[in-house]
N, C-alpha and C positions, 0 to 999 in steps of 0.2 A: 110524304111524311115518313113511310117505312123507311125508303132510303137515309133521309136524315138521321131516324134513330138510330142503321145500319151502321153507319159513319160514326156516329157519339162513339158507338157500342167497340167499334175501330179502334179508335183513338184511346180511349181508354183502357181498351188491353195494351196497347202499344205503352202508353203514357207506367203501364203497372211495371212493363218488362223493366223499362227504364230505370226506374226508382228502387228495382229491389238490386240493381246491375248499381254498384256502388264503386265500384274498380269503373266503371265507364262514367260516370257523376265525375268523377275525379279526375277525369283527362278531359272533357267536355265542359266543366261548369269553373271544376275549384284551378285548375292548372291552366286557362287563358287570363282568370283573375290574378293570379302568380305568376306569371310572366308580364301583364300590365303593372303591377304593380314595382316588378323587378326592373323595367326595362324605365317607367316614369323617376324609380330614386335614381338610378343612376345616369338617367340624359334625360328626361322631361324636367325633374324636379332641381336642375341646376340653377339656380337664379345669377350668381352673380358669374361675370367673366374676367379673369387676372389678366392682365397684360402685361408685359415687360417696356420696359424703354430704357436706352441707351443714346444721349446726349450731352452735351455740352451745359454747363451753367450758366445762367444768367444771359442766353441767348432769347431773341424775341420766338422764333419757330421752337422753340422747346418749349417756354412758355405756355406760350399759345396751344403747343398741340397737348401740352400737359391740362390745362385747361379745359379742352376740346372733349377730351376722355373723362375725365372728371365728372363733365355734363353729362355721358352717357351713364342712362338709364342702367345699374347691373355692374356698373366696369368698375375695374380696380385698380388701379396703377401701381406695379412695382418697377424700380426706379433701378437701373444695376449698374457697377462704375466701366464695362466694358462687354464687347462683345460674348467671350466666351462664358462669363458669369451667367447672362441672358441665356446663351443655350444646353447651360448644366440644367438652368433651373427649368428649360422648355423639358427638357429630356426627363426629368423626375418628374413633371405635370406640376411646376409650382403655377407654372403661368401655360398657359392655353398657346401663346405666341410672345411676340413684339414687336418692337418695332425701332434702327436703328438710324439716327438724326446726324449727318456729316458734322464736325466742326464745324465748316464754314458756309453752312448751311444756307444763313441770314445773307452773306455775302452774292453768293449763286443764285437767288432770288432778286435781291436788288438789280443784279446786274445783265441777266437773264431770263428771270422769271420764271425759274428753273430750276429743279433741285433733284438728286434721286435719293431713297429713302431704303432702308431694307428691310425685307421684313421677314420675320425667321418662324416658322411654323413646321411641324412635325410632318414628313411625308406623308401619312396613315391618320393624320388625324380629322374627325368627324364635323369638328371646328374652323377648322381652315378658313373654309365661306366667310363663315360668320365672322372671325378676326380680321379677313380682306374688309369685309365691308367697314367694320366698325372703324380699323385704321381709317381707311380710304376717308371715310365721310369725316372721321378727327384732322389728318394730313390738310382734307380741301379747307375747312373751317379754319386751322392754323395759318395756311399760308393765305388765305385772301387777300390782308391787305398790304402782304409784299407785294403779291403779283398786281393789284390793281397800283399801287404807286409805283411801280417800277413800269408799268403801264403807261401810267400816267407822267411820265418824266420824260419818259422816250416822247412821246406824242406832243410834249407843250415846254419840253424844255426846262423844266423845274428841277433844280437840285435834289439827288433822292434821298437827302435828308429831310427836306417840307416836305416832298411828295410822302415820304413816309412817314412824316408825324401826323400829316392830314387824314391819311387812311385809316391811323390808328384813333384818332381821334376821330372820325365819320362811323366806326366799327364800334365806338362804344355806348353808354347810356345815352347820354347826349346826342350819338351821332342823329338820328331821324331830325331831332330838331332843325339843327345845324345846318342838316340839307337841305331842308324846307326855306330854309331864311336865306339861303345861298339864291331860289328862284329857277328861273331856267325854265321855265313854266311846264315841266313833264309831268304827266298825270300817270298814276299808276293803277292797275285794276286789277282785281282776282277775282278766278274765275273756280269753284273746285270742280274738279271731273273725278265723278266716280265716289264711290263714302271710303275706301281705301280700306286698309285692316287697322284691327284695332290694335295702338301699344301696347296695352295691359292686358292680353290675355295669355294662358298660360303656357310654357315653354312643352308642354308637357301634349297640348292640343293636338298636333297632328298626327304627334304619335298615337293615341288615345281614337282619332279615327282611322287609324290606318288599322289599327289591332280590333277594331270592333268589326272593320268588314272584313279582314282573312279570316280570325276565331270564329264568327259566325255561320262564315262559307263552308268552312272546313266541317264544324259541327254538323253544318244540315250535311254535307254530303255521307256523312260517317251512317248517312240512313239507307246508304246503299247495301250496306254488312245485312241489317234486317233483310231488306227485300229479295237478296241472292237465297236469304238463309228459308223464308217462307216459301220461294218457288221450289228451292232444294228439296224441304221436307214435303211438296204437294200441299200446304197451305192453300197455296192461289188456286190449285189445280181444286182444290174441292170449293173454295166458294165462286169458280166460275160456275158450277152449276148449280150452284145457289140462286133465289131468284137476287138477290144484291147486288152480284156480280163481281168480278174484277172492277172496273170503277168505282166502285163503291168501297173496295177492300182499299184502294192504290189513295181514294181521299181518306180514309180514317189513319191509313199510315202517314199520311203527309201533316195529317193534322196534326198526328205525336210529336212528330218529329217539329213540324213549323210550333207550335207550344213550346218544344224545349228549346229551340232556338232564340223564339222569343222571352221566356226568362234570363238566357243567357246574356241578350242583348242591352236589358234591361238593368241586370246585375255588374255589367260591363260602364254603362252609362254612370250609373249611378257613384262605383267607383271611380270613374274620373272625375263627378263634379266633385265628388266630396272629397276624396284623397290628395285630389293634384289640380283642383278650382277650375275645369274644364264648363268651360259652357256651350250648352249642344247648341244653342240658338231659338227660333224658333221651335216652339212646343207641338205643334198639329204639323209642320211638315218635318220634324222630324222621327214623327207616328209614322207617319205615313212612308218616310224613305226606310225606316225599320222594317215595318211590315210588307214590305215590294222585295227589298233585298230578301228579305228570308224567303217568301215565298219563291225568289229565284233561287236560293240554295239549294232549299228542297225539292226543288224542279229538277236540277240539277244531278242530285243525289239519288230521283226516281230513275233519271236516264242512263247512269254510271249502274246503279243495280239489278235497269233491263238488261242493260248490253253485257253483264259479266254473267261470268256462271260457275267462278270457287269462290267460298266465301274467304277465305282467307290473301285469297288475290286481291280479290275488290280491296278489305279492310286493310291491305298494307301500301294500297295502291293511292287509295281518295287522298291519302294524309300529301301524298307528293303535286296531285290535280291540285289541290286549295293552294298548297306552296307557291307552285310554277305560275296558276292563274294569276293567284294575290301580287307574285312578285313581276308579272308583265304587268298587271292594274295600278302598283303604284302604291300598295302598300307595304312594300319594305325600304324603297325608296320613291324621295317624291318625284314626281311625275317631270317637274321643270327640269332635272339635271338630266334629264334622257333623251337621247337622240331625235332629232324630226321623226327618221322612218319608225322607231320603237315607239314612239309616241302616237301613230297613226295604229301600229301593230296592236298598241295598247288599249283603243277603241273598239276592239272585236271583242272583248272583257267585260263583262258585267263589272268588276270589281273598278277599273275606271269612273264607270257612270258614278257610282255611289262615292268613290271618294272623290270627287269633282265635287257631288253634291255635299258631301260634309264639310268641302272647304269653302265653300258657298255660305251655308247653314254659319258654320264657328266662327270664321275671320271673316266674312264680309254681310254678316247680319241680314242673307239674304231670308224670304219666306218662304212659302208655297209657291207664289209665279214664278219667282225665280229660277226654281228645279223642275219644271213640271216638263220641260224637257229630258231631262234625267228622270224624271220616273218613268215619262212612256217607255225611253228605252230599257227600263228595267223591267216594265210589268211586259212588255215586246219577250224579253230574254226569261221569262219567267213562264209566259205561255209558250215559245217555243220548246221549254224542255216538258213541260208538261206533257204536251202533245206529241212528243217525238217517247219520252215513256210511255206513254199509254199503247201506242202506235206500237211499238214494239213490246212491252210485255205481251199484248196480243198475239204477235204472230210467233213468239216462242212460245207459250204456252198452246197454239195451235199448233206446232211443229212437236209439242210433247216431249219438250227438254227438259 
């Protein structure tokens, strides 16, 4: 019980330093809120995507692929009467990319099944992906039913003008009936694998966990500054012969510090549902990946403040640790675009584990069972630093450093 009250009694001077330290609030609490919010208006909170295109009038693959895009959820089609127009307008960010449709587009399909398409997107830019994809998936949907009647011609001999008005006509409102009543007795079945992510959630999501687990990390380790600064001035040195002890000081400092972590985390949270419609997922496993990751920060930031011994080293030093961690773990970039071996590299990272589990949590609706492999390994990564500061505050403080 003494111990306990020891600890309160910790924590709470720790928690006063804090509060009255308003220059440190403001790099810790208001300045990761301002960069999420800086970093959500200008890439999360983008909803809509402009495209360009450059084709032919009145051809069925322009149509079609004008169409295609249309449908997509966010997209915007601007239409330009050539090449070069299209890449003034890439180069001032009217449009995101595009996409450029041959003449004889319709022709090289019918007769091939084939066609090549170009598409012009900025070297440097952030979009890229997402324009390949969104073309790609409008390109497939336009040309299907050239290629299946041009398919379909070769194979049965059918002039590829039936062949092609059958297609287009099987492709449209109608078409299901139409093949139904055609016969051929094929039965078809689906099957879904997996609940997949959801389309409507907000662009702004990944970002929003990727900044809650580096700001967090960063935060706790900044608790190393304290602990260099109390063994400095003989702090430690006098409440080890305290009956308290140094564990008892090393928990009341962690509790300060995992407190202000956890407001931060909270305040973080909170701004993305309501700023940028972020949904964290589940409610109790995401308590709970909260409370694992901070206590690994703070673990972290005990072991970074045993092992230093200027205070000014330490506190210019953690800001680049959270950096280099965060940015192998996958929060500054996501984890899929990174190499096999950097992806394995990136497994020795607490900050991996957690963001694996927040994209678990947001995009795929997972709960509690679904991370509970990611928490051992965080609450593993959390008791290892623990006990490797403890382990070593002792033996420098027995060394009389």
């Amino acid at each position: 019980m003494k111990r306990l009250l020891a600890v309160q009694a910790f924590t709470a001077v720790v928690l006063r330093q804090l509060l009255r330290d308003r220059t440190a609030l403001i790099f810790i609490v208001a300045l990761p809120v301002a960069i999420m919010i800086i970093i959500g208006t200008t890439f999360g909170g983008q909803q809509r995507l402009d495209l360009g295109v450059v084709a032919p009038e009145g051809r069925a693959v322009t149509e079609r692929l004008l169409a295609a895009l249309a449908d997509g959820e966010g997209v915007r089609v601007h239409r330009y009467r050539d090449l070069e127009s299209m890449r003034k307008a890439v180069r001032r960010f009217t449009v995101v990319g595009g996409v450029v449709v041959p003449v004889d587009a319709d022709g090289e399909l019918a007769a091939s099944g084939a066609t090549v398409l170009s598409i012009v997107v900025p070297r440097t830019s952030e979009q890229a992906v997402t324009v390949r994809r969104v073309l790609d998936g409008a390109v497939r949907d336009a040309a299907a039913p050239l290629t299946a009647a041009a398919f379909a011609a070769e194979r049965t001999g059918t002039p590829i003008e039936m062949a092609s008005a059958t297609a287009e006509f099987l492709d449209g409102p109608d078409g299901a009936e139409a093949a139904a009543a055609l016969g051929g007795g094929i039965d078809v079945h689906t099957e879904a694998i997996g609940t997949g992510r959801s389309a409507g959630e907000s662009r702004f999501s990944q970002t929003a966990t990727q900044n809650l687990v580096l700001f967090t990390f960063i935060t706790a380790l900044t608790s190393a500054t304290l602990l260099v600064r109390a063994r400095r001035t003989g702090i430690l040195r006098r409440a080890s012969a305290t009956p308290a002890g140094v564990g008892t000081l090393l928990c009341g400092m962690a509790g300060g510090w995992f407190a202000l972590c956890l407001v931060q985390s909270v305040v973080l949270i909170v701004v993305g549902a309501v700023g940028f419609g972020v949904r964290w997922g589940d409610p109790l496993a995401a308590a709970l990946l909260v409370v694992v990751f901070d206590i690994v920060g703070v673990g972290a930031g005990l072991l970074v403040g045993a092992a230093g011994a200027n205070e000014d080293r330490v506190g210019a030093l953690t800001p680049v640790i959270g950096i280099v961690a965060g940015s192998l773990g996958g929060c500054t970039v996501p984890m899929q675009f990174f190499p096999a071996a950097m992806q394995r590299v990136a497994r020795l990272t607490p900050h991996y584990w957690a963001v694996d589990a927040w994209d678990a949590l947001v995009f795929d609706r997972a709960g509690v069972n679904e991370i509970v492999k990611n928490l051992v390994v965080l609450a593993g990564f959390g008791a290892v630093f623990v006990l490797a500061a403890s382990v070593g505050m002792r033996r420098v403080l027995q060394s009389g450093r």
